[in-house]
N, C-alpha and C positions, 0 to 999 in steps of 0.2 A: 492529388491523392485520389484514389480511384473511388467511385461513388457505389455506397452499398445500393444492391440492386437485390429482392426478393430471389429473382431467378440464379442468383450465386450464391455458389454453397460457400458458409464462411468457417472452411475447413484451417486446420493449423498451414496447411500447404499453402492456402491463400492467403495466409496473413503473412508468414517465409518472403512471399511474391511481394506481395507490399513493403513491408518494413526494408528488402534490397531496392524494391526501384526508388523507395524515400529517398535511400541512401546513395544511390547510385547516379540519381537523374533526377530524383526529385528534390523538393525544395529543402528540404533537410541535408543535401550534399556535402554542404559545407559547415555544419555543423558537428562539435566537439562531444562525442559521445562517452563518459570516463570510463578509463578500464578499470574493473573489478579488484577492489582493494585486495592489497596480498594475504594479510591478517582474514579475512571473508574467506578467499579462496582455501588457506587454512584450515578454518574454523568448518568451516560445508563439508571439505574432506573428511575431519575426523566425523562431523554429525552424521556421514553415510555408510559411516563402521557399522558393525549390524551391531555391535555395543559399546557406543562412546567413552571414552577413557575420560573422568573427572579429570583426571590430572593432566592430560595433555589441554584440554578447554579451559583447565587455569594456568597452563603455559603459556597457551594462544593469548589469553588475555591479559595475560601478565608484559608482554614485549610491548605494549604501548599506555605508559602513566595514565596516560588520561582516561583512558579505555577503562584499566583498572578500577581507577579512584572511581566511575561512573557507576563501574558493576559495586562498589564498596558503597556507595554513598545510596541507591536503589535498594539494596539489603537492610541498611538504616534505616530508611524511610519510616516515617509513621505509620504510611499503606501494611508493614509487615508485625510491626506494633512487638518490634523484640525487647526482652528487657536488657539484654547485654548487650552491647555493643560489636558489632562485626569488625574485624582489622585486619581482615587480608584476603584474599580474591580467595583462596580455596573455601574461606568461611562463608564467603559470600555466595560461591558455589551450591556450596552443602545448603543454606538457605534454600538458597532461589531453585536449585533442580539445574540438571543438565539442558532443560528442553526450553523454560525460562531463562535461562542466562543466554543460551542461544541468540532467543525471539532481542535480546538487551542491548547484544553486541552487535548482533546484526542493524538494527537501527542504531548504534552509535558509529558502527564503519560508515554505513549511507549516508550519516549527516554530514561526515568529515571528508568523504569525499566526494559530495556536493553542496558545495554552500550555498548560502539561502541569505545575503545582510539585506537586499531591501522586499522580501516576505516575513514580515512580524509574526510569529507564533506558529510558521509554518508547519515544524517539526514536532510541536505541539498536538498540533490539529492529524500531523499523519498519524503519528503514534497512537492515537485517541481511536483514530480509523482502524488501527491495524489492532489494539484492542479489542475495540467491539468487534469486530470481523472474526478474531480466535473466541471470544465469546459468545456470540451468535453460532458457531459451528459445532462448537459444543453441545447448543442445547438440541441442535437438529441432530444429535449423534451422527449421521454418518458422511459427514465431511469432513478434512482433513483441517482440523486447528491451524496448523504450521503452513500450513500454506495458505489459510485464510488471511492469517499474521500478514504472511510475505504479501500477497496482494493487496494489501490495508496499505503498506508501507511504499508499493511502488506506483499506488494507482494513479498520485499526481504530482510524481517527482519527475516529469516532464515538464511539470512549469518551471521550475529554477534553471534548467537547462534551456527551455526557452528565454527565459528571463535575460541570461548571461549571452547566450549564441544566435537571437534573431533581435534585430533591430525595429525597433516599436512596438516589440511582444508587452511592453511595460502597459500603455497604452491600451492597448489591445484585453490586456488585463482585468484592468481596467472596465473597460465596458462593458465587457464579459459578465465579471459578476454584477453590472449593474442593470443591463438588459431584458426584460420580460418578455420579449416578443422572438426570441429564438433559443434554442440551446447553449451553453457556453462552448461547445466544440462547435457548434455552425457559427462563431463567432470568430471561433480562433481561424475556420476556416477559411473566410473570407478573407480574411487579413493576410492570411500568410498560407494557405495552402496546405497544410497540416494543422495539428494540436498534440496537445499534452495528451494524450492515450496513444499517439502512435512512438511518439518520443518515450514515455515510459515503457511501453511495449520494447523500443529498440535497447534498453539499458536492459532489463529484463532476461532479455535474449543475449545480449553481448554477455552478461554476468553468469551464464549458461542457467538458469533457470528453467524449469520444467516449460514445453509449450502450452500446456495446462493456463500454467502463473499466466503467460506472456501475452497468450492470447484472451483471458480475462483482462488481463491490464489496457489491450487495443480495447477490447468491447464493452467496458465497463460504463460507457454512456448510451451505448447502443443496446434498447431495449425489444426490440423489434428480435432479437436472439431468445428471447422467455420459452417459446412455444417453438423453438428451429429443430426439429429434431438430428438436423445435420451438424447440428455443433454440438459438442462434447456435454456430457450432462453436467459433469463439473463444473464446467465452464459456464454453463448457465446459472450453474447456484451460484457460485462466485458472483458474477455479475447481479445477481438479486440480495446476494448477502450487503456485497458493496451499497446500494442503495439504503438499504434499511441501516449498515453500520453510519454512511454517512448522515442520515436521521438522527441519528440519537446522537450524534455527537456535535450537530447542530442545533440540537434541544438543549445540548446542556451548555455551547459556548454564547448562545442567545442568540443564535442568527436564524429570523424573522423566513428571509428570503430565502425558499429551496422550490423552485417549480418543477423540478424533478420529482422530485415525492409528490408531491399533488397530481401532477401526471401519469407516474407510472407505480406509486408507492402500492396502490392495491394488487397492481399484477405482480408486482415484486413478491410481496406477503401470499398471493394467491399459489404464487410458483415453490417457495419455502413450504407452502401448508402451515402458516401462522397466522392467529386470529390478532388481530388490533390490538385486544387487549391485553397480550404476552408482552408488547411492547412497551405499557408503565414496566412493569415488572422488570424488565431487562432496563430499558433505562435509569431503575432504585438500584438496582444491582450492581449498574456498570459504573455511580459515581465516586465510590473510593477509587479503582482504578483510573479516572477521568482524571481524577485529582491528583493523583500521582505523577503524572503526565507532565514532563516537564525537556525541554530540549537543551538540558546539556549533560 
């Protein structure tokens, strides 16, 4: 993988160049990249109508039970605190909003078409991420919610596809988070010549998502992007949203260890324009949805 160097510009063009030679000649060659579920493909269609049809997004989600039942049983939930009972996707619609059933179905295609059996809570932890990410974007007004979501969701679903398609990424895993003396990307990289941000980036991109999403999803551990005025400004808030989402969602799952944040957590907040203390606030806010959070 090509080494970030100050003097390169890390344009969408350059990340394009990388994510092909991965794939082309580099150590990712042979690895299984899933193609974009059809129900997704779908569902993104109608969401790019300049005015979404309810009815057709409860058709889309009606062609797969489990799909359904997932959007029906989320409508339930205590998080929505209804007194009736919901019983059928368009109720569950009417509920949830067109923009929320979306952000729903969308993490229920991605889980089903990438499994996760030996990462426990995996999908738990994305969705918590892709939470706070649409929450956090929010309160910055002028970042795009839906696409903070989508980057919550894809920024470390490069590990299960490593998990499944390189040989001792398990291992490798492993050390990663248990290492203090390097980053978990200089970890993966050693071992295997890539990580999980380029592999995410390549689903990202195969799934035709914005180069916006794809190239926050490559640089979401690369902080050295905060102050580049050569990369996208979006793309830089994203990559700071990411940090700060992945905080608080490590504050609430109880994990100790994040030398991320301690490293770069103030430049992050610096680059947001967010003082320390908006962060209790948003983490009291964000635990009914936390709670909700569930992977199936």
């Amino acid at each position: 993988m090509p080494i970030n160097h100050p003097s390169v510009p890390r344009t969408s063009i350059n990340t394009d160049r990388e994510l092909d030679q991965a794939l082309s000649s580099g150590p990712l060659r042979d690895i299984v990249i899933p193609s974009c579920p059809e129900l997704l493909v779908a569902l993104r269609s109608e969401m790019n109508q300049a005015d979404p049809d309810p009815h057709v997004i409860a058709e889309i989600a009606g062609r797969d039970v489990a799909m359904a039942a997932s959007l029906i049983r989320t409508a339930n939930s205590p998080f929505y605190a209804r007194a009736s009972t919901v019983n059928s996707v368009g109720q569950a619609l009417g509920l949830l909003g067109v923009r929320s059933s979306e952000r729903l179905l969308t993490a229920f295609l991605m889980r089903n078409a990438i499994r996760t059996p030996l990462l426990e809570h995996f999908w738990e932890t994305s969705t918590r991420r892709a939470l706070a990410m649409a929450y956090i974007a929010r309160q910055l007004y002028d970042v795009d919610a839906e696409l903070a979501h989508t980057c919550g969701l894809f920024c470390h679903v490069g590990i299960p596809i490593l998990m499944q398609g390189v040989r001792g990424y398990a291992g490798t895993l492993a050390e990663a988070l248990a290492r203090q003396d390097r980053s978990f990307t200089d970890t993966e990289n050693a071992a295997h010549k890539t990580d999980h941000a380029v592999v995410g980036a390549l689903v990202a991109r195969t799934w035709r998502f914005s180069p916006v999403l794809y190239q926050a999803v490559r640089l979401h551990h690369d902080f050295t992007v905060l102050n580049d005025a050569r990369i996208d400004s979006k793309v830089r808030t994203l990559v700071a949203v990411a940090l700060v989402a992945e905080h608080l969602v490590h504050d609430f799952e109880g994990i100790a260890r994040h030398p991320e944040w301690h490293q770069h957590g103030a430049d992050c907040l610096a680059a947001l324009q967010v003082q320390p203390d908006e962060l209790t606030q948003w983490a009291d806010a964000l635990i009914p949805a936390f709670q909700s959070a569930t992977a199936g």
